[in-house]
VEXKEFI-356427 format. One line per field, with one value per residue: residue in three letters; x, y, z of N, C-alpha, C in turn; residue number from 1. Coordinates in nm, 3 decimals, padded with zeros to 5 digits. Layout:
// VEXKEFI-356427
guke <- c(ALA ...) .
n_c1 <- c(X ...) .
n_c2 <- c(Y ...) .
n_c3 <- c(Z ...) .
ca_c1 <- c(X ...) .
ca_c2 <- c(Y ...) .
ca_c3 <- c(Z ...) .
c_c1 <- c(X ...) .
c_c2 <- c(Y ...) .
c_c3 <- c(Z ...) .
nuza <- c(NUM ...) .
// end
This chain:
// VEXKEFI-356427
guke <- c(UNK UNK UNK UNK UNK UNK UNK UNK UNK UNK UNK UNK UNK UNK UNK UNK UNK UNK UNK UNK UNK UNK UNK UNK UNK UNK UNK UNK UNK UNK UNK UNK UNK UNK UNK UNK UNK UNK UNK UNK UNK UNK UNK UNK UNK UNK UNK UNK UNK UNK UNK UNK UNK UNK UNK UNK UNK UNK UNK UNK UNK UNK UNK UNK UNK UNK UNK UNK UNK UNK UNK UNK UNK UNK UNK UNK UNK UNK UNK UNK UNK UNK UNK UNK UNK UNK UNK UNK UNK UNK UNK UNK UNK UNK UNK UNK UNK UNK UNK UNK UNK UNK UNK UNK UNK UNK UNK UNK UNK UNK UNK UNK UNK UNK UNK UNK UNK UNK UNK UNK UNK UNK UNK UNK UNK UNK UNK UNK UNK UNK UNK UNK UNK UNK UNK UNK UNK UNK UNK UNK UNK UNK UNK UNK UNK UNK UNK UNK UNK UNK UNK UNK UNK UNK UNK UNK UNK UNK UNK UNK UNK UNK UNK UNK UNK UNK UNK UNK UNK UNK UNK UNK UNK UNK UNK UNK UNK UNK UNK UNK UNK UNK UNK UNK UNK UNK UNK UNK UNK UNK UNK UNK UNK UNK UNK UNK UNK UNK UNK UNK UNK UNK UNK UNK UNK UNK UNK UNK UNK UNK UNK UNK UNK UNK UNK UNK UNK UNK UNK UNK UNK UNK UNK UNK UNK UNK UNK UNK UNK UNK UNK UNK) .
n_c1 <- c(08.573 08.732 08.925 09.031 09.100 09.301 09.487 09.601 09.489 09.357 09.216 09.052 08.824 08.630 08.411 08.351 08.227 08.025 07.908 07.812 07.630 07.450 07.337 07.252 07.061 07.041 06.852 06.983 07.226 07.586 07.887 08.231 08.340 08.204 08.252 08.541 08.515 08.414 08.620 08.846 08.847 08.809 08.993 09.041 09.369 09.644 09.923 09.903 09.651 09.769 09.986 09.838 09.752 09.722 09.459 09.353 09.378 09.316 09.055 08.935 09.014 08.884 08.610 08.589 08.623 08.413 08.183 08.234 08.168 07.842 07.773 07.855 08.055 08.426 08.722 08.952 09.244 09.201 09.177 09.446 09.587 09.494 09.600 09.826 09.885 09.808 10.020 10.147 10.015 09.958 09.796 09.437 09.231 08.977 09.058 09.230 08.966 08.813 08.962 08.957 08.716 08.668 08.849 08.690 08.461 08.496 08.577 08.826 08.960 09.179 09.338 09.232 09.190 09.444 09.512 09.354 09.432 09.665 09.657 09.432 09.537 09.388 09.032 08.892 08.765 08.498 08.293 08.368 08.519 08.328 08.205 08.362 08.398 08.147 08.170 08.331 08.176 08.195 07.951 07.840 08.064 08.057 07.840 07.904 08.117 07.961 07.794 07.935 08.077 07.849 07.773 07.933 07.923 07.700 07.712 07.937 07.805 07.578 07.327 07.027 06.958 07.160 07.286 07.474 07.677 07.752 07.800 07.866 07.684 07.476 07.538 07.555 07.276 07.265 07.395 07.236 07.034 07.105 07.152 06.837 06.688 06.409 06.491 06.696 06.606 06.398 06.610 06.696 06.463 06.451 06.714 06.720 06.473 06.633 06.786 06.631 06.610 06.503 06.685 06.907 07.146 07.140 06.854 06.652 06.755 06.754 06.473 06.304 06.466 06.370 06.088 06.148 06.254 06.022 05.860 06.010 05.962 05.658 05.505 05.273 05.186 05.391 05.479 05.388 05.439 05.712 05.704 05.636 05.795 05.972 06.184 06.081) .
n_c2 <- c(03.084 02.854 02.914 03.122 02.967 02.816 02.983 03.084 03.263 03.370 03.604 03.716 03.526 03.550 03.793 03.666 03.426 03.597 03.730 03.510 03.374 03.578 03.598 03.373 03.069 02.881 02.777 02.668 02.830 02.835 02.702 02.752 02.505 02.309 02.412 02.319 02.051 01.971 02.095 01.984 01.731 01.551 01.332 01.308 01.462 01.382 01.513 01.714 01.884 01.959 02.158 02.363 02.736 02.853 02.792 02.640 02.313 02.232 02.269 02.139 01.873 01.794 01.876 01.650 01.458 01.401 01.430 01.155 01.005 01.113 01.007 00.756 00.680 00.561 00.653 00.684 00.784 01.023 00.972 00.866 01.060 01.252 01.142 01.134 01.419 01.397 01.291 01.232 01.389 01.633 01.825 01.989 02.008 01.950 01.814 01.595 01.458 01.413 01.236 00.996 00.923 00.845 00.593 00.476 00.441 00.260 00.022 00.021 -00.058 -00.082 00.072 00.301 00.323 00.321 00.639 00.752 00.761 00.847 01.111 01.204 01.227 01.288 01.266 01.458 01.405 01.217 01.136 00.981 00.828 00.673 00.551 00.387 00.191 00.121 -00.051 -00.239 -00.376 -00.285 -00.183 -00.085 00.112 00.238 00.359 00.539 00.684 00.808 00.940 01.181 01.321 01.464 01.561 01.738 01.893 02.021 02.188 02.342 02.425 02.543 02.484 02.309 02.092 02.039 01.769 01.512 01.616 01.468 01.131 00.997 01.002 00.840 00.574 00.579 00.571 00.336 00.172 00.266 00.112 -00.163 -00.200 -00.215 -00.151 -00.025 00.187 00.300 00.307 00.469 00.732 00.687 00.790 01.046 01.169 01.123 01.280 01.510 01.496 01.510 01.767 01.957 02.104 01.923 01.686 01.438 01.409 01.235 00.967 00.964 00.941 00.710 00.550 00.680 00.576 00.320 00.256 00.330 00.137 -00.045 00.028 -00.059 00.052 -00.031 00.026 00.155 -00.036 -00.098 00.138 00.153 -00.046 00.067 00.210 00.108 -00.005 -00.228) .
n_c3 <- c(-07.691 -07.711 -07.874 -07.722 -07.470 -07.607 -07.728 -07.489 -07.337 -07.104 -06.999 -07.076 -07.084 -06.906 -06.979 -07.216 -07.157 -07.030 -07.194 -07.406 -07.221 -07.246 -07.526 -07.549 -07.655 -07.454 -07.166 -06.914 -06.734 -06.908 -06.788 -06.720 -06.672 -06.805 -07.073 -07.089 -07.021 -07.299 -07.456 -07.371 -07.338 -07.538 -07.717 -07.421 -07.320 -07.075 -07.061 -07.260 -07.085 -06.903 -06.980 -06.961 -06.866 -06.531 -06.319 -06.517 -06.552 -06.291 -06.252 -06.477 -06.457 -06.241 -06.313 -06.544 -06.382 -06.202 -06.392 -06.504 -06.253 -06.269 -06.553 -06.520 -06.659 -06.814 -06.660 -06.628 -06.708 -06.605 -06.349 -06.281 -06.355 -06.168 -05.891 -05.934 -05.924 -05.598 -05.461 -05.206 -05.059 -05.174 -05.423 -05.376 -05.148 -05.226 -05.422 -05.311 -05.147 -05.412 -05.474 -05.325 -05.329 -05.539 -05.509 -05.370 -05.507 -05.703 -05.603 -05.473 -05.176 -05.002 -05.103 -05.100 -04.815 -04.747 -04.863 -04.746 -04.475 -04.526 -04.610 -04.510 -04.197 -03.965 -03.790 -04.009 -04.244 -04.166 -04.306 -04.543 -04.441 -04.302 -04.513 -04.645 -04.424 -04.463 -04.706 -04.596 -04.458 -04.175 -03.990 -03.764 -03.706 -03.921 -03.881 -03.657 -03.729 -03.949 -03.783 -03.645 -03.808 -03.996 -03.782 -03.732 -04.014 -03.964 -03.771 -03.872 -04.088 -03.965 -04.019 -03.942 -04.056 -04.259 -04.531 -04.615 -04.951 -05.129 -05.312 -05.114 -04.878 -04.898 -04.825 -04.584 -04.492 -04.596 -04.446 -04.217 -04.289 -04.324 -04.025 -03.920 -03.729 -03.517 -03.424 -03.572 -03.822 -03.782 -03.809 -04.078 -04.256 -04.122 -04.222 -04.510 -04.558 -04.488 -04.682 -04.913 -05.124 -05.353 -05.467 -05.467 -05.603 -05.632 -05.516 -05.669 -05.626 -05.339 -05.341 -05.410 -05.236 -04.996 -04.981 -04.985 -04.695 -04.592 -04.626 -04.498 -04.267 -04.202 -04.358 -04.590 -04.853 -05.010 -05.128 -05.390 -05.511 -05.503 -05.725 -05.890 -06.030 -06.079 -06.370 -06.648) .
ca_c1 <- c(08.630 08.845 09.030 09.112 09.211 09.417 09.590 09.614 09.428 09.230 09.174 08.926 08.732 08.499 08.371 08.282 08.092 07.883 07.867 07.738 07.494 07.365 07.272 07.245 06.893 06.986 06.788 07.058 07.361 07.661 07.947 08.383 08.402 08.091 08.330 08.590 08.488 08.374 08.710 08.938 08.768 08.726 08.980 09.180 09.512 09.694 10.018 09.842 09.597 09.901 09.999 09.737 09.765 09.674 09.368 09.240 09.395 09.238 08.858 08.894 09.013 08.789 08.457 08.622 08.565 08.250 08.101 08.222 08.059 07.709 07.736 07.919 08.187 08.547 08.763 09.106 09.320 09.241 09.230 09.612 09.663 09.485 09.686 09.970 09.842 09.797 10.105 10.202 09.965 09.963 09.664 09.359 09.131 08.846 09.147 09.211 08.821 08.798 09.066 08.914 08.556 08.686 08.892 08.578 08.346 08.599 08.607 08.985 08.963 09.349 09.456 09.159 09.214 09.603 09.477 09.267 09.562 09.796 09.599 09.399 09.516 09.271 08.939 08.805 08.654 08.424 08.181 08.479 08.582 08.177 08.191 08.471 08.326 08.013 08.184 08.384 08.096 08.161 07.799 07.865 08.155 08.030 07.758 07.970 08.209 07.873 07.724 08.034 08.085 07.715 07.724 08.034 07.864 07.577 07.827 08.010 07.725 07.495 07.189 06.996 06.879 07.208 07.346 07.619 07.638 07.815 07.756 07.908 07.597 07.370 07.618 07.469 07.121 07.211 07.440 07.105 06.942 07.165 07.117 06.731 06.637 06.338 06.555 06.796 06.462 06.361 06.711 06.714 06.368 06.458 06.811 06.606 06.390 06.673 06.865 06.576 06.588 06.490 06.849 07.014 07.153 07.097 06.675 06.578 06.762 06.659 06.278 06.284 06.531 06.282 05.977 06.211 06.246 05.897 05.783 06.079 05.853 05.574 05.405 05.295 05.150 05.503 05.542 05.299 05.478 05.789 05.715 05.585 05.917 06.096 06.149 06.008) .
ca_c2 <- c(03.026 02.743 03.007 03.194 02.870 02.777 03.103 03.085 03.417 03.373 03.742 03.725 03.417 03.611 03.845 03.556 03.354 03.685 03.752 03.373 03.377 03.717 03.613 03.231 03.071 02.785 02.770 02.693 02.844 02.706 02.737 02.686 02.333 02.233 02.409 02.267 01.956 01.971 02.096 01.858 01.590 01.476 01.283 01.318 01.408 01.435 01.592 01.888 01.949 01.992 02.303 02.501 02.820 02.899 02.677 02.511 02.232 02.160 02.255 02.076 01.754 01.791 01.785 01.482 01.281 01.435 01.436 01.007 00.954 01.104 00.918 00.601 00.646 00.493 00.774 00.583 00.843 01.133 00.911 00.863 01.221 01.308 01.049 01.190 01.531 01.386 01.210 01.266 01.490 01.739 01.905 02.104 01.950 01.899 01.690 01.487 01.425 01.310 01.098 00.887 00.897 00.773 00.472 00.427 00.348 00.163 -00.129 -00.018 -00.015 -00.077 00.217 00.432 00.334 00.358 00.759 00.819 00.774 00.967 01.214 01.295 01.145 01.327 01.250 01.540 01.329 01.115 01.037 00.912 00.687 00.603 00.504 00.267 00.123 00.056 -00.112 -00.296 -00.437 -00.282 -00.094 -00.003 00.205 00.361 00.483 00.647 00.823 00.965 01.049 01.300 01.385 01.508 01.662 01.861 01.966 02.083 02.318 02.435 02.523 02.662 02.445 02.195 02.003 02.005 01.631 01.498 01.676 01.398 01.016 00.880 01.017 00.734 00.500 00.605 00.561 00.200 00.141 00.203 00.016 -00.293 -00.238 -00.251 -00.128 00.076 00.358 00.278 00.311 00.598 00.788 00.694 00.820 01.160 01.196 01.128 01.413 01.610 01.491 01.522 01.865 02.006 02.160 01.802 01.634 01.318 01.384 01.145 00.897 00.978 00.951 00.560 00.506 00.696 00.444 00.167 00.273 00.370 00.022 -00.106 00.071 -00.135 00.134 -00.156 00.129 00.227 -00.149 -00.087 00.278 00.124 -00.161 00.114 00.279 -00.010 -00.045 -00.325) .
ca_c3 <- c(-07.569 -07.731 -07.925 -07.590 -07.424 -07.710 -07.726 -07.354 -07.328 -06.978 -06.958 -07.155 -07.024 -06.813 -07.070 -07.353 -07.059 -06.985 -07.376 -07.415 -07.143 -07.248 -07.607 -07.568 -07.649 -07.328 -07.048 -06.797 -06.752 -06.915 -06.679 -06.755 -06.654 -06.909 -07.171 -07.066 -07.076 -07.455 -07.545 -07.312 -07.341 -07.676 -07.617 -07.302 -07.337 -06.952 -07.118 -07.321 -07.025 -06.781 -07.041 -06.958 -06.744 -06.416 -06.236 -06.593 -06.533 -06.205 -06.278 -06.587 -06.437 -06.127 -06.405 -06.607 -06.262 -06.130 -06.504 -06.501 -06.159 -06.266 -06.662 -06.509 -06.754 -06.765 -06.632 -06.569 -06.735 -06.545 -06.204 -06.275 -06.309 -05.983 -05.819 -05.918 -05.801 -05.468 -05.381 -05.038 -04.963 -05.316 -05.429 -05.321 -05.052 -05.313 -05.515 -05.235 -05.135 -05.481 -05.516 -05.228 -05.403 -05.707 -05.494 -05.320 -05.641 -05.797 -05.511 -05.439 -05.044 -04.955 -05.205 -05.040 -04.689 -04.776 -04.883 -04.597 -04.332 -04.522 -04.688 -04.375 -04.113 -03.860 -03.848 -04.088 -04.348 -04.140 -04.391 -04.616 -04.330 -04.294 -04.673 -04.657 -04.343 -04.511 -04.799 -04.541 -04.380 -04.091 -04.034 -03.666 -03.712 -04.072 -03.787 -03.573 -03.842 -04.067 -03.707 -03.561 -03.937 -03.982 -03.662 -03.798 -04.129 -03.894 -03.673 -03.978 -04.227 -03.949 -04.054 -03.844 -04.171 -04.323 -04.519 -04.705 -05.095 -05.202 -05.272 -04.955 -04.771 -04.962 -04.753 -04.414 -04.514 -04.603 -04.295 -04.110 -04.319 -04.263 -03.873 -03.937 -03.579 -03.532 -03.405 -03.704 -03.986 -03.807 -03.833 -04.192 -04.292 -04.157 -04.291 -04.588 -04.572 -04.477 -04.817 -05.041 -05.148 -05.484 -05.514 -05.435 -05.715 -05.578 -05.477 -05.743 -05.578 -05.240 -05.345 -05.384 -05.097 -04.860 -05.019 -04.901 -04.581 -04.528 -04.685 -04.408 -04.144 -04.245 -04.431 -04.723 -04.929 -05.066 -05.173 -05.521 -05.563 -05.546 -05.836 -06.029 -06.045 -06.161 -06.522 -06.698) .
c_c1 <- c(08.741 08.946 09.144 09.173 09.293 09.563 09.631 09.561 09.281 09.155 09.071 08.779 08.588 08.395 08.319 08.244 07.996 07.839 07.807 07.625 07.412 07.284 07.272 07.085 06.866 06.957 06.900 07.187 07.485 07.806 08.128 08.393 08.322 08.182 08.438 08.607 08.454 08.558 08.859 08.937 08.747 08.872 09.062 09.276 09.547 09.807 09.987 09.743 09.725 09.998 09.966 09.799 09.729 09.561 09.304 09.243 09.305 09.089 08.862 08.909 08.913 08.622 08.500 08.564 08.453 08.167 08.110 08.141 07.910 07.657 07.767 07.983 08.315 08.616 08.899 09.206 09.327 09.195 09.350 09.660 09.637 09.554 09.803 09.973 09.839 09.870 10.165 10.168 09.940 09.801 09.555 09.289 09.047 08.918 09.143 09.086 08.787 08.822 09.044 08.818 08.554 08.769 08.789 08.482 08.401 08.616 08.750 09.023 09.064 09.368 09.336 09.175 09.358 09.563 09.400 09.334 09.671 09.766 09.554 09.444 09.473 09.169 08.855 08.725 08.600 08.304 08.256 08.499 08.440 08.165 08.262 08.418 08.226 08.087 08.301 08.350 08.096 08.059 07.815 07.971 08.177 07.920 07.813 08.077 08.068 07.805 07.827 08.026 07.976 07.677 07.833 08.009 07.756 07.636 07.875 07.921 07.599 07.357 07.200 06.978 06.991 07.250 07.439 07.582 07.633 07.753 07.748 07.763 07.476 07.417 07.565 07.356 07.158 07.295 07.327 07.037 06.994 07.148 06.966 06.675 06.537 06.362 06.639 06.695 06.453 06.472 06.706 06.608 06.393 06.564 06.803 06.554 06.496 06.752 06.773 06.537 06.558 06.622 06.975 07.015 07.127 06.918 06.623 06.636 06.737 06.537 06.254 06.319 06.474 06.162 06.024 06.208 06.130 05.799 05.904 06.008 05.772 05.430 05.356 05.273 05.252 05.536 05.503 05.356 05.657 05.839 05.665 05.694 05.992 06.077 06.164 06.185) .
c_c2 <- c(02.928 02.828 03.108 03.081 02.830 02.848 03.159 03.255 03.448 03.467 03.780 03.639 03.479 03.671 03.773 03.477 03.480 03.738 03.642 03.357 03.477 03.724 03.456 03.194 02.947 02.867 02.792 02.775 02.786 02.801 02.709 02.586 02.277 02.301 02.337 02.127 01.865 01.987 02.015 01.712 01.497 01.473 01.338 01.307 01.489 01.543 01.707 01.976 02.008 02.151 02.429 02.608 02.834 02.797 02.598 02.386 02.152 02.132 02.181 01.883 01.703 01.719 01.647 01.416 01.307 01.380 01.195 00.996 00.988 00.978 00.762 00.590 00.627 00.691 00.761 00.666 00.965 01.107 00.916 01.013 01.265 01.242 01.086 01.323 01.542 01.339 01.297 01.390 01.614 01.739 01.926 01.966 01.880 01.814 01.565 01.402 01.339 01.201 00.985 00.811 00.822 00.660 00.415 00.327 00.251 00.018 -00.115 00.069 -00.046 00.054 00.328 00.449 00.388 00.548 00.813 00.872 00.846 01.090 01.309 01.229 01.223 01.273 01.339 01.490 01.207 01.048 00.970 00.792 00.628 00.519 00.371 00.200 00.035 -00.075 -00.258 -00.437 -00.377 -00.159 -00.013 00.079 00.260 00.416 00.597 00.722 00.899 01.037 01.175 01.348 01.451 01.628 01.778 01.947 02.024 02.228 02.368 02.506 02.598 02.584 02.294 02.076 01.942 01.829 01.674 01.520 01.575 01.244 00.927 00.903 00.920 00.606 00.501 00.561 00.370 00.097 00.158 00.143 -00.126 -00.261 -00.239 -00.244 -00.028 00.224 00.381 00.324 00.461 00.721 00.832 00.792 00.980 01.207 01.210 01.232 01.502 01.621 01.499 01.640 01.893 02.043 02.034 01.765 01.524 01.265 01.289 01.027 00.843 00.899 00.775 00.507 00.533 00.584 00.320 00.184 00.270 00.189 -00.083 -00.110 -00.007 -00.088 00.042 -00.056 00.170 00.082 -00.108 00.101 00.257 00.005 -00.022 00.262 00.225 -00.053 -00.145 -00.416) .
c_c3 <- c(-07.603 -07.810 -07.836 -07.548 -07.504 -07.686 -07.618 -07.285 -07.162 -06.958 -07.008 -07.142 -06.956 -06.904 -07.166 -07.256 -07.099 -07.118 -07.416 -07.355 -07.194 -07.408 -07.658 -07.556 -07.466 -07.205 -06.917 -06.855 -06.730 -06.798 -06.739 -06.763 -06.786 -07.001 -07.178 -07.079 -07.223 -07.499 -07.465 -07.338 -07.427 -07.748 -07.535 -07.305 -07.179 -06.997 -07.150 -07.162 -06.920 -06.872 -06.994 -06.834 -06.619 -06.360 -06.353 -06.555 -06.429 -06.215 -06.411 -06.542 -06.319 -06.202 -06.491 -06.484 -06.277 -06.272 -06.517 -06.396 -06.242 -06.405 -06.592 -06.599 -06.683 -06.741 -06.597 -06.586 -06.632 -06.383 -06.186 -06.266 -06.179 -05.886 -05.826 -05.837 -05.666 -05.431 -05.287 -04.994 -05.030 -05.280 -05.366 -05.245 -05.138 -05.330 -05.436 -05.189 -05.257 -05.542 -05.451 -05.269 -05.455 -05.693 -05.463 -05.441 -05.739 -05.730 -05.443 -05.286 -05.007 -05.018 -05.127 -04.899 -04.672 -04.785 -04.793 -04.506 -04.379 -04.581 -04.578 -04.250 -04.010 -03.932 -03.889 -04.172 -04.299 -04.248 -04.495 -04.547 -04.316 -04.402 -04.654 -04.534 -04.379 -04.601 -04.723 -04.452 -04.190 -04.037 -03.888 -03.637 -03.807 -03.961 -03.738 -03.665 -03.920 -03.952 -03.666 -03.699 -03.976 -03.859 -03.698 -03.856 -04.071 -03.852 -03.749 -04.078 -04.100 -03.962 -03.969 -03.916 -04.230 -04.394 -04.605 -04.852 -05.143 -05.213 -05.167 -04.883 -04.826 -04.856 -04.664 -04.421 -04.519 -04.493 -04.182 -04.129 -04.280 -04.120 -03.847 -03.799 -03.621 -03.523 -03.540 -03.841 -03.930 -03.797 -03.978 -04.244 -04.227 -04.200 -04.469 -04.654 -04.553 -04.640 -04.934 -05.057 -05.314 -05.565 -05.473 -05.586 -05.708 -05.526 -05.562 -05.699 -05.456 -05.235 -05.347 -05.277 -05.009 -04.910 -04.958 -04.768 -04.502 -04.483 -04.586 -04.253 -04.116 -04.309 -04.580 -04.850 -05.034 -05.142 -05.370 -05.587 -05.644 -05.668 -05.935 -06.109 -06.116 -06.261 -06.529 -06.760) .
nuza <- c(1 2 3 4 5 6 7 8 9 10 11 12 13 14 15 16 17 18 19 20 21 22 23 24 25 26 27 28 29 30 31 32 33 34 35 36 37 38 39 40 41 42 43 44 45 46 47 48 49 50 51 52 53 54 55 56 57 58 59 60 61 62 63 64 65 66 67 68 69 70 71 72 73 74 75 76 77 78 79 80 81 82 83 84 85 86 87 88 89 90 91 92 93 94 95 96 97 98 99 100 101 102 103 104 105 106 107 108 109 110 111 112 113 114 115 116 117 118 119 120 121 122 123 124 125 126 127 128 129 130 131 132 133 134 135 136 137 138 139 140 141 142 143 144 145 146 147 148 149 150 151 152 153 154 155 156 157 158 159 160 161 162 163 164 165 166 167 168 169 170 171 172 173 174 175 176 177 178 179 180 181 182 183 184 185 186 187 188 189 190 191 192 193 194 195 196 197 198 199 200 201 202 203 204 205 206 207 208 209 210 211 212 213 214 215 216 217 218 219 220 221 222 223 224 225 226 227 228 229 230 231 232) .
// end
């Protein structure tokens, strides 16, 4: 695989995945970006990746972020490239979505709000605008952007259960938690259940956040579950 991307040989890419998977001893399956990442990555050069042919570039800089959000690694270099990607409105939807993400977790709410209004300026990415709300303090109008936004992702995927994939939808949960109403707890506690799926990447974070909630209820029971979670 690093010999094909080298030799810029894509055509071949497909074939040495399904030749890898087919006599590999791992469990999961490894995927482009997880190569990708091994051979971009170590270290990051923006210049050489901007070489590459056809979509590497993007799925390779897409897992650099995503792969910093889940470690909490520094990721500064290939923020600047997506930033450049996105000026005035450049690259793919995802690009833009994550270029917000990645102002979002960073604390840098002028440069994300600044990217909100010119990136989207409709309101398509309500739970984006919910996010920055939250972090804004303002809790009653991160409600009303993750509720129409939620109700969107409902109407578009078809499912009654559906939530947000992403981190912003942790945001909502604690925008109802700061309004601490009984209708507000019991919102959270099933948004909750709707976000703790087996196939979430986020369910292990879920699983404490519903204990809080519950133990917000005044279920006390969750108080002694939730100390026995918390490392020492």
């Amino acid at each position: 695989m690093r010999l094909a991307i080298y030799q810029r040989d894509l055509a071949s890419i497909p074939t040495l995945l399904h030749d890898y998977q087919k006599h590999s001893y791992q469990r999961n399956a490894v995927s482009l970006t997880d190569i990708l990442l091994e051979i971009c990555n170590n270290p990051f050069d923006a210049d050489w990746l901007q070489t590459l042919p056809s979509e590497l570039p993007d799925v390779a800089l897409t897992g650099f972020l995503n792969a910093s959000l889940l470690e909490l690694t520094l990721a500064d270099d290939a923020l600047e490239l997506l930033q450049v990607k996105c000026v005035g409105g450049g690259g793919s939807t995802v690009q833009r979505v994550l270029l917000i993400e990645q102002l979002l977790l960073r604390s840098r709410l002028p440069n994300a709000q600044h990217a909100l209004e010119q990136i989207f300026p409709q309101d398509s990415v309500g739970d984006l605008q919910g996010w920055l709300a939250v972090l804004q303090g303002d809790y009653e109008a991160a409600i009303g952007h993750y509720t129409a936004a939620l109700k969107a992702l409902r109407k578009l995927t078809g499912k009654r259960k559906a939530y947000f994939p992403s981190v912003s939808g942790l945001f909502f949960i604690l925008a109802l938690l700061q309004k601490e109403t009984s209708a507000s707890l019991q919102q959270a506690e099933t948004l909750i259940a709707s976000a703790q799926q087996p196939d979430h990447w986020l369910c292990l974070v879920y699983e404490p956040l519903g204990m809080f909630v519950h133990l917000r209820r005044g279920d006390m029971t969750q108080r002694e579950l939730l100390l026995a979670q918390t490392p020492c």
